[in-house]
C-alpha positions in Angstrom: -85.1 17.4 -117.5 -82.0 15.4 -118.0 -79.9 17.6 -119.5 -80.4 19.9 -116.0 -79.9 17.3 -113.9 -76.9 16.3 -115.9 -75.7 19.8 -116.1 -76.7 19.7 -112.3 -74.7 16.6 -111.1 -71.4 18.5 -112.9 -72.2 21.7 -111.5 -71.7 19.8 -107.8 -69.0 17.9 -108.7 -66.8 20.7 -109.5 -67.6 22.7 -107.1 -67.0 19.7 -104.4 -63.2 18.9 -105.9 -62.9 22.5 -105.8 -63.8 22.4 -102.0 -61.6 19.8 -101.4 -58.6 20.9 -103.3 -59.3 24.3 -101.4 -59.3 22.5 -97.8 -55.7 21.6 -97.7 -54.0 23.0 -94.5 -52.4 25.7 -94.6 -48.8 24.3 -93.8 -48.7 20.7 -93.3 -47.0 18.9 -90.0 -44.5 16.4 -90.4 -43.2 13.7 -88.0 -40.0 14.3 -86.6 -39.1 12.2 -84.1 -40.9 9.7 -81.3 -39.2 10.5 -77.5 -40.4 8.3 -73.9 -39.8 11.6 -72.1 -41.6 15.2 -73.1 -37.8 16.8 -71.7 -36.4 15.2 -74.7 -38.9 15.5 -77.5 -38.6 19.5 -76.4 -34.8 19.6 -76.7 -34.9 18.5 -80.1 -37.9 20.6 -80.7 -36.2 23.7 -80.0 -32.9 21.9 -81.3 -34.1 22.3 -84.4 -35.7 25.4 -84.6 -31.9 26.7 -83.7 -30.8 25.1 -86.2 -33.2 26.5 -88.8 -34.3 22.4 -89.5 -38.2 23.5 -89.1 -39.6 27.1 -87.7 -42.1 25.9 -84.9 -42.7 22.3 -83.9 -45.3 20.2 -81.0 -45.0 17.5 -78.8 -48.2 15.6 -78.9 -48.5 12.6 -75.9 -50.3 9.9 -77.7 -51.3 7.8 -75.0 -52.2 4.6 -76.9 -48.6 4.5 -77.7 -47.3 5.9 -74.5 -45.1 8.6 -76.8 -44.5 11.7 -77.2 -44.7 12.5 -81.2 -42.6 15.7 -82.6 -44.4 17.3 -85.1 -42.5 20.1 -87.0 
């Protein structure tokens, strides 16, 4: 009975840290800037999709903050 429940246990734990390995995103967001006014977290949004800086980008108002956030 231990050897299954050992063989068990291992059995789970590869397949979990396979799962989680497996979860990562498919293309991580990084901050790029922190703007008062949505107007000017957009200009540099697209400011930098012109400029071939990032390919698509968000401005995310986080209100505890009272800021927009640039993701990109």
């Amino acid at each position: 009975m231990r050897k299954v429940r050992a063989a068990l246990v291992s059995a789970v734990m590869v397949i979990g840290v396979s799962l989680t390995v497996g979860a990562s995103p498919a293309h991580a967001e990084r901050l790029a800037g922190v703007f008062r006014e949505h107007a000017e977290c957009e200009r540099i949004g697209t400011n930098g999709v012109t400029q071939g800086w990032w390919n698509g980008y968000s401005c995310e108002w986080e209100g505890s903050y009272r800021y927009y956030f640039l993701y990109a």
